[in-house]
PAFIDREN-697715 format. One record per residue (C-alpha): x, y, z; residue number from 1. Coordinates in Angstrom, 1 decimal, padded with zeros to 4 digits, m for minus. Each point is the difference from the previous one (the first is absolute). Layout:
N
        X        Y        Z   pos
        X        Y        Z   NUM
...
This chain:
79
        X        Y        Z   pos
    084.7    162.8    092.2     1
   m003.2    002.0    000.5     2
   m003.2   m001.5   m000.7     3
   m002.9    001.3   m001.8     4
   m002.9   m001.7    001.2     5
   m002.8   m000.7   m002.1     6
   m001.9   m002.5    001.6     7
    000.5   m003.2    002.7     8
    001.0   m001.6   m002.1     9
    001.7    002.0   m002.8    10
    002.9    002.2    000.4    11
    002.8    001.8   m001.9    12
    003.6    001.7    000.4    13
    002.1    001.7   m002.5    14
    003.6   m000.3   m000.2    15
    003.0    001.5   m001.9    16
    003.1   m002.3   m002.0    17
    003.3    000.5   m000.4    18
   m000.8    001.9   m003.2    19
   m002.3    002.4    001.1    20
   m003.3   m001.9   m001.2    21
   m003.2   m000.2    002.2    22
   m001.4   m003.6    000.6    23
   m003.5   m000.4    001.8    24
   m000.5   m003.1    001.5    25
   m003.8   m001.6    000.5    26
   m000.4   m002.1    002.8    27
   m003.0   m001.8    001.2    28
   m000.5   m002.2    002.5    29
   m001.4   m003.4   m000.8    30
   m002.1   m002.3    002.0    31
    002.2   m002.3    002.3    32
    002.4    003.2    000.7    33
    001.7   m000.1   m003.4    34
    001.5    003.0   m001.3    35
   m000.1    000.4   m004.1    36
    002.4    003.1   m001.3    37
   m000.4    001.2   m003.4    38
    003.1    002.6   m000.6    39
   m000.1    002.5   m003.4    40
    001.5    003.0   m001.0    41
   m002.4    003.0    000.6    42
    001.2    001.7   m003.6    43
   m000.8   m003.1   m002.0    44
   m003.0    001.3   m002.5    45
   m001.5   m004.0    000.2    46
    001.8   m000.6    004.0    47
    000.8   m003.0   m000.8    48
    000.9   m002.5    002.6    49
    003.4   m000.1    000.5    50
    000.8   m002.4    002.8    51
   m002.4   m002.2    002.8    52
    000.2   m002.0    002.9    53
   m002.1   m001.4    003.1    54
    000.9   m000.3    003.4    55
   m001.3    000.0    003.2    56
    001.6    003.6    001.1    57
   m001.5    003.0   m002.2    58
    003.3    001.6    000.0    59
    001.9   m003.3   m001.1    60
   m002.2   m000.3   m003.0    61
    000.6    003.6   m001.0    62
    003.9   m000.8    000.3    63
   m000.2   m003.0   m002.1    64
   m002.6    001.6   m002.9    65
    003.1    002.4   m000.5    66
    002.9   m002.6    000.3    67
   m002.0   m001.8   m002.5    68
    000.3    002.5   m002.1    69
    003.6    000.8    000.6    70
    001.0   m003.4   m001.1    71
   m001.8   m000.1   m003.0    72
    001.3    003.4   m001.0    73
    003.4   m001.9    000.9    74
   m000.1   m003.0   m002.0    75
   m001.0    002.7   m003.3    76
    003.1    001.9    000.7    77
    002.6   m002.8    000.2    78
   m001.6   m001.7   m003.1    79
């Protein structure tokens, strides 16, 4: 996962799926130590938030904005 530094507290990494689509994830870093990640497809016209999650690891949060995601998209496909 490479990071793209932005700012101390403001980072962001770009990863691929299964299906070929880009996500970018957003993370900052909260007072306290927090991590927030804010995970979106990088070809959406709007970007719309598609999965989020805290946690005290950056890389964590990134891993749980996706599988946030993953099981949402889940739950549509079995419905």
């Amino acid at each position: 996962m490479e990071k793209q530094k932005i700012t101390e507290n403001f980072f962001y990494v770009k990863t691929r799926d299964r299906v070929g689509g880009t996500f970018r994830s957003d993370v900052y870093r909260k007072e306290g130590g927090l991590f927030e990640a804010y995970s979106y497809y990088i070809q959406d016209e709007d970007e719309a938030i598609v999965g989020f999650a805290e946690s005290d690891d950056d890389e964590e949060a990134v891993k749980r904005s996706r599988k946030e995601w993953k099981a949402e998209h889940t739950n549509l496909l079995i419905k």
